[in-house]
C-alpha positions as CSV (number, residue, x, y, z in Angstrom):
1,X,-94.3,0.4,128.3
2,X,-91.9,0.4,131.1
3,X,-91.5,4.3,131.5
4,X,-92.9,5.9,135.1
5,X,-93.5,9.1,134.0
6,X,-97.3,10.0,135.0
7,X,-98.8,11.1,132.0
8,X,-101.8,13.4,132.5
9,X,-104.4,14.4,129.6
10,X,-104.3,17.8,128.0
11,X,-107.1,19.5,129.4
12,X,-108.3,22.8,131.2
13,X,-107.9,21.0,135.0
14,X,-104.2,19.7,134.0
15,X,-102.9,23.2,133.3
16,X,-104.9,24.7,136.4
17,X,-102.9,22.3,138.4
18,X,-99.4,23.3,136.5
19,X,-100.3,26.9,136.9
20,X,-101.2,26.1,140.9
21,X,-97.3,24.3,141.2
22,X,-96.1,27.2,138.5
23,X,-94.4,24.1,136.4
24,X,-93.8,24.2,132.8
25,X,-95.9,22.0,131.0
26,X,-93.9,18.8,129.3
27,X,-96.3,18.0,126.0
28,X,-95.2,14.5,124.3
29,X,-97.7,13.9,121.2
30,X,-96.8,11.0,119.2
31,X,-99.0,8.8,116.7
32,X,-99.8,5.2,117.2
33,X,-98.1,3.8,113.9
34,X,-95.0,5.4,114.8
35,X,-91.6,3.6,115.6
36,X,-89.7,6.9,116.9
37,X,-92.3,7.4,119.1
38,X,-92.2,4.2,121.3
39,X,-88.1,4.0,120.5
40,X,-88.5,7.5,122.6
41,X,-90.5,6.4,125.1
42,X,-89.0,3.0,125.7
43,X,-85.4,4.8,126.0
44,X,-84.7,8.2,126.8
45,X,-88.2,8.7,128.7
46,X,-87.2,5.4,131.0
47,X,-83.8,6.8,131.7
48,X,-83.9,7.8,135.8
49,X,-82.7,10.5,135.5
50,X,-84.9,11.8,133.1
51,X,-87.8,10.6,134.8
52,X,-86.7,12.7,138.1
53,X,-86.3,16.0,136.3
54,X,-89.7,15.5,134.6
55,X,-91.4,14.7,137.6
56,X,-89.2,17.4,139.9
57,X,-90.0,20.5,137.5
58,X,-92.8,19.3,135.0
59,X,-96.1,18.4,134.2
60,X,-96.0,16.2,131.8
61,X,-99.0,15.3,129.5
62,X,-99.5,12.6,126.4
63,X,-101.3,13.4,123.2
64,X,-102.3,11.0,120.4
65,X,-101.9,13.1,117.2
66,X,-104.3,11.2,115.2
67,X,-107.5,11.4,118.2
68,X,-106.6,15.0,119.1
69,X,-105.3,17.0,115.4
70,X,-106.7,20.0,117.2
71,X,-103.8,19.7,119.8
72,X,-101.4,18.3,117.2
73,X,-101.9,21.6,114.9
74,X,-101.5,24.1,117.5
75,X,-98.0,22.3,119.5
76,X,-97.0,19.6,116.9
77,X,-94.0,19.9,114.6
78,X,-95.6,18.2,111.7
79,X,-93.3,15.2,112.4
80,X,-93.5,12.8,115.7
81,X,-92.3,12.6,118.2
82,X,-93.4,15.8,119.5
83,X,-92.2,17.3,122.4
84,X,-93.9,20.9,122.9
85,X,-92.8,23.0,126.4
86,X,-95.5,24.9,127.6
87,X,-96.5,27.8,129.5
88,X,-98.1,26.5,133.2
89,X,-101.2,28.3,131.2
90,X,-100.6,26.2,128.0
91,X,-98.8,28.8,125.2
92,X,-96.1,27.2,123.6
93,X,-92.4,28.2,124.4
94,X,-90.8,25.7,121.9
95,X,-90.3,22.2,120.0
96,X,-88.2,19.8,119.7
97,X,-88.7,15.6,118.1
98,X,-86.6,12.8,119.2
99,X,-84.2,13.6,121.9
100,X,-82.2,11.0,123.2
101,X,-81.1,11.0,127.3
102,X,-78.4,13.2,127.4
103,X,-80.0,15.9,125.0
104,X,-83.4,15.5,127.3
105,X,-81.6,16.5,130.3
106,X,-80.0,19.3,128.9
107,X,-83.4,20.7,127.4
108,X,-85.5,19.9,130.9
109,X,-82.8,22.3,132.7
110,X,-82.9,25.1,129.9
111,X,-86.5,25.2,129.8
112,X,-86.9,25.1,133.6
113,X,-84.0,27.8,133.9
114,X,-85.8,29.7,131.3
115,X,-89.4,29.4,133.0
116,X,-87.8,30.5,136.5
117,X,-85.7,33.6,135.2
118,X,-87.5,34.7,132.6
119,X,-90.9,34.4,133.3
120,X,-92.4,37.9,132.2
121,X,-90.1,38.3,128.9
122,X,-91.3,34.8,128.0
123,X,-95.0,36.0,128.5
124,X,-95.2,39.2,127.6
125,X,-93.2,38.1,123.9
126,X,-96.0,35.1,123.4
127,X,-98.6,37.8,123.8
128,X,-97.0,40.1,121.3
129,X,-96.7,37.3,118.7
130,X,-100.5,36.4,118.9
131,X,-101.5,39.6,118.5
132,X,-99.3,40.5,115.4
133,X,-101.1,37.3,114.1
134,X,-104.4,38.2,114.3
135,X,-103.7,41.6,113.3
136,X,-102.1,40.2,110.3
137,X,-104.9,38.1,109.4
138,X,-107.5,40.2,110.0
139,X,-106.7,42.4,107.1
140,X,-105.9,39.3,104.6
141,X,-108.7,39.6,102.0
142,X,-108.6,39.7,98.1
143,X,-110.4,38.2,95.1
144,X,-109.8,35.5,93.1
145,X,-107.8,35.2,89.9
146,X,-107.5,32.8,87.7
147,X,-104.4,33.2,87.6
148,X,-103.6,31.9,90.6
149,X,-104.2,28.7,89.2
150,X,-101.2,29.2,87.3
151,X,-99.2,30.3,90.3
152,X,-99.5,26.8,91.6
153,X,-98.6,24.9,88.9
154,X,-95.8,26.8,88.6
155,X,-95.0,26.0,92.5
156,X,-95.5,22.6,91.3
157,X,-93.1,22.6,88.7
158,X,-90.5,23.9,90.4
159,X,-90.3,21.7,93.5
160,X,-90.6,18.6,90.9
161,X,-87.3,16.5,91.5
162,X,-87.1,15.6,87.6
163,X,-84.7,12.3,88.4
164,X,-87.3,10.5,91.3
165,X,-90.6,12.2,90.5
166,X,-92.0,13.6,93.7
167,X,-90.8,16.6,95.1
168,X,-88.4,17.4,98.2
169,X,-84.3,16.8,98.5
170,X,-84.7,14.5,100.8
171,X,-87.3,12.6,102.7
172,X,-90.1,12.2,100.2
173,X,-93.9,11.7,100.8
174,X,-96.7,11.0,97.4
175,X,-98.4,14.1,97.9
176,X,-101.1,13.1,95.9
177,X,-103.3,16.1,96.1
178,X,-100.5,17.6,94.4
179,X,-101.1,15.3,91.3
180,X,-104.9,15.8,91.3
181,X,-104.0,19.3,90.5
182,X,-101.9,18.6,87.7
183,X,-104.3,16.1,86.5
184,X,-107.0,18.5,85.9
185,X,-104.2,21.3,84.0
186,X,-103.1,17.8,82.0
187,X,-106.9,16.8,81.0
188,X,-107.6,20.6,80.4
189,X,-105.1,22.1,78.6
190,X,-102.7,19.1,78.0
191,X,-99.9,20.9,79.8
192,X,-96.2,19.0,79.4
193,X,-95.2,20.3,82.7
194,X,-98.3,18.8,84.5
195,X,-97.7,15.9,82.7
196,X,-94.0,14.9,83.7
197,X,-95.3,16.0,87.1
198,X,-98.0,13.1,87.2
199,X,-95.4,10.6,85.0
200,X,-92.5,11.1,86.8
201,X,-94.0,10.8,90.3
202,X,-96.6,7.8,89.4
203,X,-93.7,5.6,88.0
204,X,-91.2,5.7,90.3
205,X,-93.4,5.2,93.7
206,X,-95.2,2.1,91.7
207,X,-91.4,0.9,90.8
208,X,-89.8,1.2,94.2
209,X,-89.9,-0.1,97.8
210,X,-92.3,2.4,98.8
211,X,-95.3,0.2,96.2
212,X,-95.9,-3.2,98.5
213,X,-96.8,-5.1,95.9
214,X,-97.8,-8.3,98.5
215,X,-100.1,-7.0,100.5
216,X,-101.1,-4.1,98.0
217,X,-100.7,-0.2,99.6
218,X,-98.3,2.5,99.6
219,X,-96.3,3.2,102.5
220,X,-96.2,6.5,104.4
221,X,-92.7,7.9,103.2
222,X,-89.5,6.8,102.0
223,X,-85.9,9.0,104.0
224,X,-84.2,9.4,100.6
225,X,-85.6,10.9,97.9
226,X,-85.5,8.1,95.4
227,X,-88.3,6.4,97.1
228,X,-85.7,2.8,98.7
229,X,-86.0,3.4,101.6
230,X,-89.4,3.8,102.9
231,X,-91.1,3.9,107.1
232,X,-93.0,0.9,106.8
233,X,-96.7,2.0,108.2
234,X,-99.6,2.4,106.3
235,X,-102.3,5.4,106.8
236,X,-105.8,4.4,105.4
237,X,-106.6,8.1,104.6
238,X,-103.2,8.7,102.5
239,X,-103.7,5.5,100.7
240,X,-107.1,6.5,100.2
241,X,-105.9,9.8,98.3
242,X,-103.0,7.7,96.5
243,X,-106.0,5.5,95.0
244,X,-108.1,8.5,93.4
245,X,-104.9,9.7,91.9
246,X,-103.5,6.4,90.5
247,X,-107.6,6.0,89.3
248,X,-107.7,9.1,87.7
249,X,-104.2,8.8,86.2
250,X,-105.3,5.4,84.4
251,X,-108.5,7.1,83.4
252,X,-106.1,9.7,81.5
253,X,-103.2,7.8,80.2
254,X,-104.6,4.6,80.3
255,X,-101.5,2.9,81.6
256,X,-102.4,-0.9,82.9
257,X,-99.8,-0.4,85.8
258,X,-101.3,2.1,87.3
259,X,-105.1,0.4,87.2
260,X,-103.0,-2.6,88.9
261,X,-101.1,-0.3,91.5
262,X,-105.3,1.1,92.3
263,X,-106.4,-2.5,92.3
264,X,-104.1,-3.4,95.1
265,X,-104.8,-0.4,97.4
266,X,-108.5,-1.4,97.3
267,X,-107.0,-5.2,98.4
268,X,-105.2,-3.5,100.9
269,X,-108.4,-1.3,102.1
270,X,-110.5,-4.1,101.8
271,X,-108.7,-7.4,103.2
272,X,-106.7,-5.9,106.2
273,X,-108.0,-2.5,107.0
274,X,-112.3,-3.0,106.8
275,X,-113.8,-4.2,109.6
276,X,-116.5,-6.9,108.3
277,X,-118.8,-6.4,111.4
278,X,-118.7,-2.7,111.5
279,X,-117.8,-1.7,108.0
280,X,-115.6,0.8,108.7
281,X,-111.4,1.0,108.4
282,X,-109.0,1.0,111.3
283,X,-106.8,4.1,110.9
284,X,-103.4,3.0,110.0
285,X,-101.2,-0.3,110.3
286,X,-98.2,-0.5,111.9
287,X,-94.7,-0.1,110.1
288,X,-93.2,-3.4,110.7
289,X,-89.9,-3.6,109.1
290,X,-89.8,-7.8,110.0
291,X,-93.2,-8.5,108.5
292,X,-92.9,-6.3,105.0
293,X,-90.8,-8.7,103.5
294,X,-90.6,-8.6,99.9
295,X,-91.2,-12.7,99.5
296,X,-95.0,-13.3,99.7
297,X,-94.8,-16.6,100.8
298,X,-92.3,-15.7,103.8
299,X,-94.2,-12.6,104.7
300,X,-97.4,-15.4,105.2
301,X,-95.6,-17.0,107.7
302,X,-94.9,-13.9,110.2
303,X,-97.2,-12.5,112.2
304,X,-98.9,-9.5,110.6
305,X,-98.6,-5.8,112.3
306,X,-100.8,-4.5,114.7
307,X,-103.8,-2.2,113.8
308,X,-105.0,1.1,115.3
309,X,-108.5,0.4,114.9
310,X,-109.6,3.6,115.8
311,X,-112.5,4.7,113.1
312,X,-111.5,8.1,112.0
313,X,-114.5,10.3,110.2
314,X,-111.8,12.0,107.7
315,X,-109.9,8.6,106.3
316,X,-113.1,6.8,106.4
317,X,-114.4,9.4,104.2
318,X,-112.0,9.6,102.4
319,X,-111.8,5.6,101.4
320,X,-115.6,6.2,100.8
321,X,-115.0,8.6,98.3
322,X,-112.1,6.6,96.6
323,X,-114.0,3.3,96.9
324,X,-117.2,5.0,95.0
325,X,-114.5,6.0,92.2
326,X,-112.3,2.8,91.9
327,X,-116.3,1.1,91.5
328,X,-117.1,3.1,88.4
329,X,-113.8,3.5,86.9
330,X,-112.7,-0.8,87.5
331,X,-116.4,-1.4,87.0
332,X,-116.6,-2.8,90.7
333,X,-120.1,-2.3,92.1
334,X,-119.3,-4.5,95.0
335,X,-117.0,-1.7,96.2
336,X,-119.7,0.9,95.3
337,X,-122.5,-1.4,98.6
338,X,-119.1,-1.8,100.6
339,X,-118.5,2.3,100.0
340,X,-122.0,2.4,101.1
341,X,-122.0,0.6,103.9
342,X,-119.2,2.5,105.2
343,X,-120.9,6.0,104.9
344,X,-124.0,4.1,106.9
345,X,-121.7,3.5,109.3
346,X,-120.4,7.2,109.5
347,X,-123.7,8.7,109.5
348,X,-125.1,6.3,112.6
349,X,-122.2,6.7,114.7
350,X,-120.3,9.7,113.9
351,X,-123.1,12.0,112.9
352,X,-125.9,12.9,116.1
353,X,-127.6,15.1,113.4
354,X,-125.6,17.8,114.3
355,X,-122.1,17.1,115.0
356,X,-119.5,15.6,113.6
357,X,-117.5,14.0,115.9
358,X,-113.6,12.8,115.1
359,X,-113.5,9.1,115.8
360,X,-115.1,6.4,117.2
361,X,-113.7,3.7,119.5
362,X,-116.5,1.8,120.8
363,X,-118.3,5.7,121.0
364,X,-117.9,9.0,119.5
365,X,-115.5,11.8,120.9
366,X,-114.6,15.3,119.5
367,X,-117.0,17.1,117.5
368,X,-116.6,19.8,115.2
369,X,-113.2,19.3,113.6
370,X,-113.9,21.2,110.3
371,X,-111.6,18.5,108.5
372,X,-114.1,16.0,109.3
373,X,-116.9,17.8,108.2
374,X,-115.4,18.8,104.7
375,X,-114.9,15.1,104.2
376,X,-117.7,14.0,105.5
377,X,-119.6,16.2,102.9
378,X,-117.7,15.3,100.3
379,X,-118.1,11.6,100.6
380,X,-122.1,12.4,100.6
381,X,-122.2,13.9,97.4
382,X,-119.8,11.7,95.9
383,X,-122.3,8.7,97.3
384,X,-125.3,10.3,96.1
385,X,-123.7,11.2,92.5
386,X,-123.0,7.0,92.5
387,X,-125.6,5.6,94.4
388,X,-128.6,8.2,92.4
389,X,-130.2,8.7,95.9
390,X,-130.4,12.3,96.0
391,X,-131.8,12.2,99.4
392,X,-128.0,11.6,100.2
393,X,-128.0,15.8,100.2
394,X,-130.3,16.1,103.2
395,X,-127.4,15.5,105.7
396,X,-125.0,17.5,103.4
397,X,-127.0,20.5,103.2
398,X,-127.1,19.8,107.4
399,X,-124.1,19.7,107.6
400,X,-123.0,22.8,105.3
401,X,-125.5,24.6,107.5
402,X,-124.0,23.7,110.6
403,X,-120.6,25.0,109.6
404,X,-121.5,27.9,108.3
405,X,-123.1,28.6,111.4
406,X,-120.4,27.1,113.6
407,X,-117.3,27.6,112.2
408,X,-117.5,30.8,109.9
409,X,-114.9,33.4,110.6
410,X,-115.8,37.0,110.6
411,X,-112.5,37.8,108.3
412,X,-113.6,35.1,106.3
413,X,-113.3,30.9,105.8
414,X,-113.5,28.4,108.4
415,X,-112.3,28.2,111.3
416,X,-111.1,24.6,112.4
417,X,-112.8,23.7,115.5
418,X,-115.8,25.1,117.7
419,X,-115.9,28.2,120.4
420,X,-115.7,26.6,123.5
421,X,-115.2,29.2,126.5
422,X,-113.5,26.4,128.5
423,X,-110.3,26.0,126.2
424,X,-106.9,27.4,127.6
425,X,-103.9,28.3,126.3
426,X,-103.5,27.8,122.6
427,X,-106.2,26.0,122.4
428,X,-108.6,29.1,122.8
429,X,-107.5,30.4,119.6
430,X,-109.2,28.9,116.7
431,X,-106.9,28.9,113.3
432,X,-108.2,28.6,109.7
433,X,-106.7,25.9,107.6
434,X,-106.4,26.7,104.2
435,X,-106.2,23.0,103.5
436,X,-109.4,22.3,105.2
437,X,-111.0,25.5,103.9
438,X,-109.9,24.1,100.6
439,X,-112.0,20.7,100.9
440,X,-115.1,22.2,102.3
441,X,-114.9,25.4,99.6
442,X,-114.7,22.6,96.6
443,X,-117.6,20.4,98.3
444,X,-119.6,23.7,98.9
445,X,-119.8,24.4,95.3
446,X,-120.6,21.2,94.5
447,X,-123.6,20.8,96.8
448,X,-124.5,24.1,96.2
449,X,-125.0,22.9,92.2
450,X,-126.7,19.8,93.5
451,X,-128.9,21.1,96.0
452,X,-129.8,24.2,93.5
453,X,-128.7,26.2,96.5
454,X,-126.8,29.2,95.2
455,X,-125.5,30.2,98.7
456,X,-123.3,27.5,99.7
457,X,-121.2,28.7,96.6
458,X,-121.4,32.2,97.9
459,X,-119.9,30.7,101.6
460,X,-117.2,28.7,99.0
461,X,-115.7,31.8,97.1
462,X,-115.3,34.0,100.5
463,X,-113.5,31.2,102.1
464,X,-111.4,30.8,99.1
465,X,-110.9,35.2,99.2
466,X,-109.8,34.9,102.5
467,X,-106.8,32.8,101.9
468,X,-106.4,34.8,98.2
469,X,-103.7,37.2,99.6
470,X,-100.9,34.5,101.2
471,X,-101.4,31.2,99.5
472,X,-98.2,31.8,97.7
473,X,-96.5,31.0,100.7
474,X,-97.5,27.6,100.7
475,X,-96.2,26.8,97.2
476,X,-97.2,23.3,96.0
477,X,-98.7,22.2,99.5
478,X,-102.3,24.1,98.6
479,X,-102.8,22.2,95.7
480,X,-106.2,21.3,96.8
481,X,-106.6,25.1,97.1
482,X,-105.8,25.6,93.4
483,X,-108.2,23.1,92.4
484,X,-111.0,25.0,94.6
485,X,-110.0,27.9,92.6
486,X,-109.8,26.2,89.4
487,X,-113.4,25.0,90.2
488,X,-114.6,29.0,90.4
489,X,-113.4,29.4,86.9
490,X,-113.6,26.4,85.1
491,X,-117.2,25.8,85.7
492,X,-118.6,22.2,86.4
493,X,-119.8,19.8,83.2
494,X,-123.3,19.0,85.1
495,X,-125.0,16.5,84.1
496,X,-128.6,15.7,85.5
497,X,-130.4,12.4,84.9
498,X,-134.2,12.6,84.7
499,X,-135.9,9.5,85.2
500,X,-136.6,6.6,87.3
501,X,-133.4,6.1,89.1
502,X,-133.5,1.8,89.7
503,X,-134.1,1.0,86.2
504,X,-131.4,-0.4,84.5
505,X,-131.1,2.7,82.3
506,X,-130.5,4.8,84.3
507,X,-127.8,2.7,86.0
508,X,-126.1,2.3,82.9
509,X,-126.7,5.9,82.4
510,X,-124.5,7.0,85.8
511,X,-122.2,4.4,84.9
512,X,-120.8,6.4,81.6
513,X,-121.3,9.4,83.1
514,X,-119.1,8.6,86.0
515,X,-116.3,6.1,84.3
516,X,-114.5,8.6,82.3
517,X,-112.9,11.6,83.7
518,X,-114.0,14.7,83.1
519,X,-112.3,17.2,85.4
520,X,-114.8,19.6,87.4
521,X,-117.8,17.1,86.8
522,X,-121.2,16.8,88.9
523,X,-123.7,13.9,87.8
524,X,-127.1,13.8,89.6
525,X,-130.0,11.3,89.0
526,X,-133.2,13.1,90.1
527,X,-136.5,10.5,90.2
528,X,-139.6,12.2,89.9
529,X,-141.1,9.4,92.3
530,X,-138.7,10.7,95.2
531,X,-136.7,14.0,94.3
532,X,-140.2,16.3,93.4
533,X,-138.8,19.4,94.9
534,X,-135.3,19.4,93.0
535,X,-136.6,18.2,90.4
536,X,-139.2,21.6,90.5
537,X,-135.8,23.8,91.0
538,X,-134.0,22.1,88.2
539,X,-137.2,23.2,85.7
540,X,-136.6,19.6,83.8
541,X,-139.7,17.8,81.9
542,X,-139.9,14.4,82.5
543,X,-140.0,11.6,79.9
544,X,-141.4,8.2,79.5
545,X,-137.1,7.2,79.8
546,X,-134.7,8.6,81.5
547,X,-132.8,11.5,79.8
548,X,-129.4,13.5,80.6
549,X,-129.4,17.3,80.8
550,X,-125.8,18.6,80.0
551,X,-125.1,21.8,81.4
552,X,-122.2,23.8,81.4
553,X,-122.3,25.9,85.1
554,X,-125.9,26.9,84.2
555,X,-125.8,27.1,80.7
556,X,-127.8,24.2,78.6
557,X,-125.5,22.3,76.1
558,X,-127.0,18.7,75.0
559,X,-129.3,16.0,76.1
560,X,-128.7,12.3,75.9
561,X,-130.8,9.2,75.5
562,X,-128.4,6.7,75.5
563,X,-125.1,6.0,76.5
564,X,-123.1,6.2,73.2
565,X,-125.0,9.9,72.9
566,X,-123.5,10.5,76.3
567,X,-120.0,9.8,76.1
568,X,-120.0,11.7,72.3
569,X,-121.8,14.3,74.1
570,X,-118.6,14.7,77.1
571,X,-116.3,14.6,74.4
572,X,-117.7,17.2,72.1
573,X,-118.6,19.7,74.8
574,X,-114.9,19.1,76.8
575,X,-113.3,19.4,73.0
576,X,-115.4,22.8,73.1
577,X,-113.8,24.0,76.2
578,X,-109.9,23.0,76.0
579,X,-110.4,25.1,72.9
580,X,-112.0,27.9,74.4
581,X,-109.3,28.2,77.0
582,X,-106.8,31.2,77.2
């Protein structure tokens, strides 16, 4: 990097120095897979006269998005590069992304003109925002209705571009959360709408530029909305998301192409992002427009793009999760002990018992990102449904507790990172994602069936109330939300396995019970050998083989011996249920 701008961290003794010179505060956040960012860097911030104005009327400070999403949601625009003016005591003035030289010098002059004129309107407006905002939300409190449910399907549907799939007029990202949603309203009540959603979208990413079908993947996003002409980086935790719903979609429809299109994203995962030694995946690969060739044999002859290695709790979660469900589903269980390993690897270096901490470069850094946690819980009870090692829930149930404790906000849900006195500026204000809230709502109800602990699903239905009264606003964004809610209402099929969880049996047993889908489904194996106290909650008799309890929320609906009485058992009970529906 040739620029000579001094980049300082964002951090309480960087804005007590801008407030000491009374300078705004320059904030570039940028992420490390991303071509617009150096392109900004290696041009307009290395033109001299650039450089002087930033370093006559600024303090200028660098932010990596993907280490610091705390900063990144409170100053980014959601696309990068970022540049956020700030307040000397860090409140954000305004945004702008990629400025080139000329555009730049204009801005550093209005902003500094603005900062030295009018100082107290600028002030006194910020504080008159923030208040209306916590006002606002402090009174933001309903119940839940299914129908909301329908609400976002119907956000769905009507964002769907019905030529491309996919949804947006003109850049276009998979949004795959999006299609988990309309998964579930497919599988449930075989809804046309939901299914042209899924379709639609699937086909046309796994038939375009945007599918690398050498290396395996998706990439980030394509510029047009017909999916030609994509950025070329790679994000292990979108790919990771992309996987479960091209698994899930083949476990509906049955289409070979998109079992293939889930086969290569484990390649991808697997051969170029897992670190053999540690276990773990780097965060993203670089978008390399030379290297993604379309010729396999050419591509092998350039030198591959770079890696941010950086271990990330969420994506590596994430892939965990994915890797457990492309195991059962492709009948994998290599992927399952890789899956495994990773979630060792999270638990020993990203998990102190307490805290989870962000990433991991060599050591730990930021705790408490809610995001984290969510996902981290998640990919816990996903591994103990797969692995049948209910002991999996110990740190689960830690970590539910912990955020409860932590994070939980007196008007209700989450809040996304922890009190610390020390923050300044924006930072001192702790927001509530419903996305996040979303993710730790769902996993909340799941551990709370799994842990037989009815509170964690009381904690999950107030966080999902607090968000009850705006998530409109959102339209098909809080699909995750929706399928929190749908969660509440459609009750989990939860099926318990009684018996000795190494034998072969009941291996075979987890494997049917997992391989199908089955939306809103919790398996558990509980051994009477290691699991006595659950196994006491649960009330279950044990026998001299192992035996499935089928439950409906908490309402008894079979038993199986075998798999064949298992997967008749699913079908009748799920037959039952789509009928049932309103």
């Amino acid at each position: 990097m040739t620029d000579t701008i001094r980049w300082q961290h964002f951090e309480p003794a960087t804005l007590k120095a801008a407030a000491a010179a009374d300078r705004p505060v320059l904030m570039l956040i940028t992420a490390p897979w991303c071509q617009f960012c150096r392109d900004l860097r290696a041009t307009t911030l290395t033109d001299p006269q650039v450089v002087a104005a930033i370093h006559d009327g600024f303090l200028a400070v660098h932010v990596d998005a993907e280490r610091r999403p705390d900063i990144n949601q409170r100053y980014g625009t959601g696309a990068w590069p970022t540049i956020a003016w700030l307040t000397p005591d860090g409140e954000l003035i305004t945004q702008d992304n990629f400025l080139n030289a000329e555009q730049m010098k204009r801005q550093l002059e209005r902003v500094r003109a603005a900062w030295r004129e009018k100082k107290q309107d600028i002030q006194k407006g910020l504080r008159e925002l923030w208040a209306h905002n916590v006002d606002r939300a402090m009174h933001q409190r309903s119940k839940l209705r299914r129908e909301m449910v329908d609400d976002i399907a119907d956000a769905i549907y009507e964002k769907l571009d019905h030529r491309h799939g996919g949804f947006g007029e003109t850049s276009k990202f998979p949004h795959p959360e999006a299609l988990d949603f309309a998964l579930v309203q497919v599988s449930k009540r075989g809804c046309e709408r939901m299914r042209e959603v899924v379709t639609l979208t699937l086909d046309h990413m796994m038939e375009s530029p945007l599918h690398d079908n050498v290396d395996g993947g998706f990439f980030r996003f394509s510029r047009t909305p017909d999916w030609h002409t994509p950025n070329y980086e790679k994000l292990t935790d979108q790919n990771a998301l992309v996987l479960r719903t091209y698994l899930e979609a083949y476990q509906v429809f049955g289409k070979p192409a998109y079992r293939a299109a889930a086969e290569g994203i484990v390649a991808w995962l697997l051969n170029t992002m897992r670190d053999a030694h540690t276990g773990a995946f780097a965060g993203s690969q670089d978008g390399d427009v030379d290297y993604f060739v379309s010729d396999a044999g050419e591509r092998a002859r350039r030198e591959p793009p770079s890696l941010d290695r950086t271990v990330y709790c969420h994506a590596n979660a994430l892939a965990v999760s994915s890797l457990l469900k492309a195991s059962a589903v492709l009948q994998q269980p290599s992927w399952r002990e890789q899956a495994l390993a990773t979630l060792r690897f999270l638990l020993e270096n990203l998990y102190d018992g307490q805290d989870v901490f962000h990433y991991w470069d060599g050591t730990y850094h930021l705790p408490g990102m809610l995001g984290d946690q969510a996902h981290l819980l998640r990919a816990l009870i996903d591994a103990s449904q797969h692995s049948g090692d209910a002991d999996l829930l110990l740190p689960a149930e830690a970590i539910a507790e912990r955020a409860i404790q932590k994070h939980k906000s007196t008007s209700g849900g989450f809040y996304d990172i922890l009190h610390d006195p020390g923050n300044v500026g924006s930072m001192r204000r702790r927001n509530r994602s419903i996305l996040d809230n979303a993710t730790m709502a769902e996993s909340l109800v799941r551990l709370s069936y799994l842990s037989r602990r009815p509170e964690f699903y009381t904690e999950a239905t107030a966080a999902l109330e607090s968000f009850a009264a705006d998530y409109k606003e959102y339209g098909y964004y809080v699909a995750g939300y929706g399928r929190a809610i749908d969660l509440i209402f459609y009750e989990p099929l939860f099926l318990t396995i009684v018996g000795d969880r190494t034998t072969d049996a009941s291996a075979e047993l987890r494997r049917t019970a997992l391989a199908t889908y089955v939306p809103s489904r919790i398996v558990q194996t509980l051994d009477p050998k290691y699991d006595p106290i659950l196994l006491g909650r649960s009330g279950y008799q044990v026998e001299a083989e192992p035996v499935v309890h089928l439950t409906v929320g908490q309402s008894p609906r079979a038993t199986a011996r075998n798999p064949a009485e298992l997967l008749a058992a699913i079908e009748r009970i799920e037959r039952e249920r789509r009928l049932s529906l309103p």
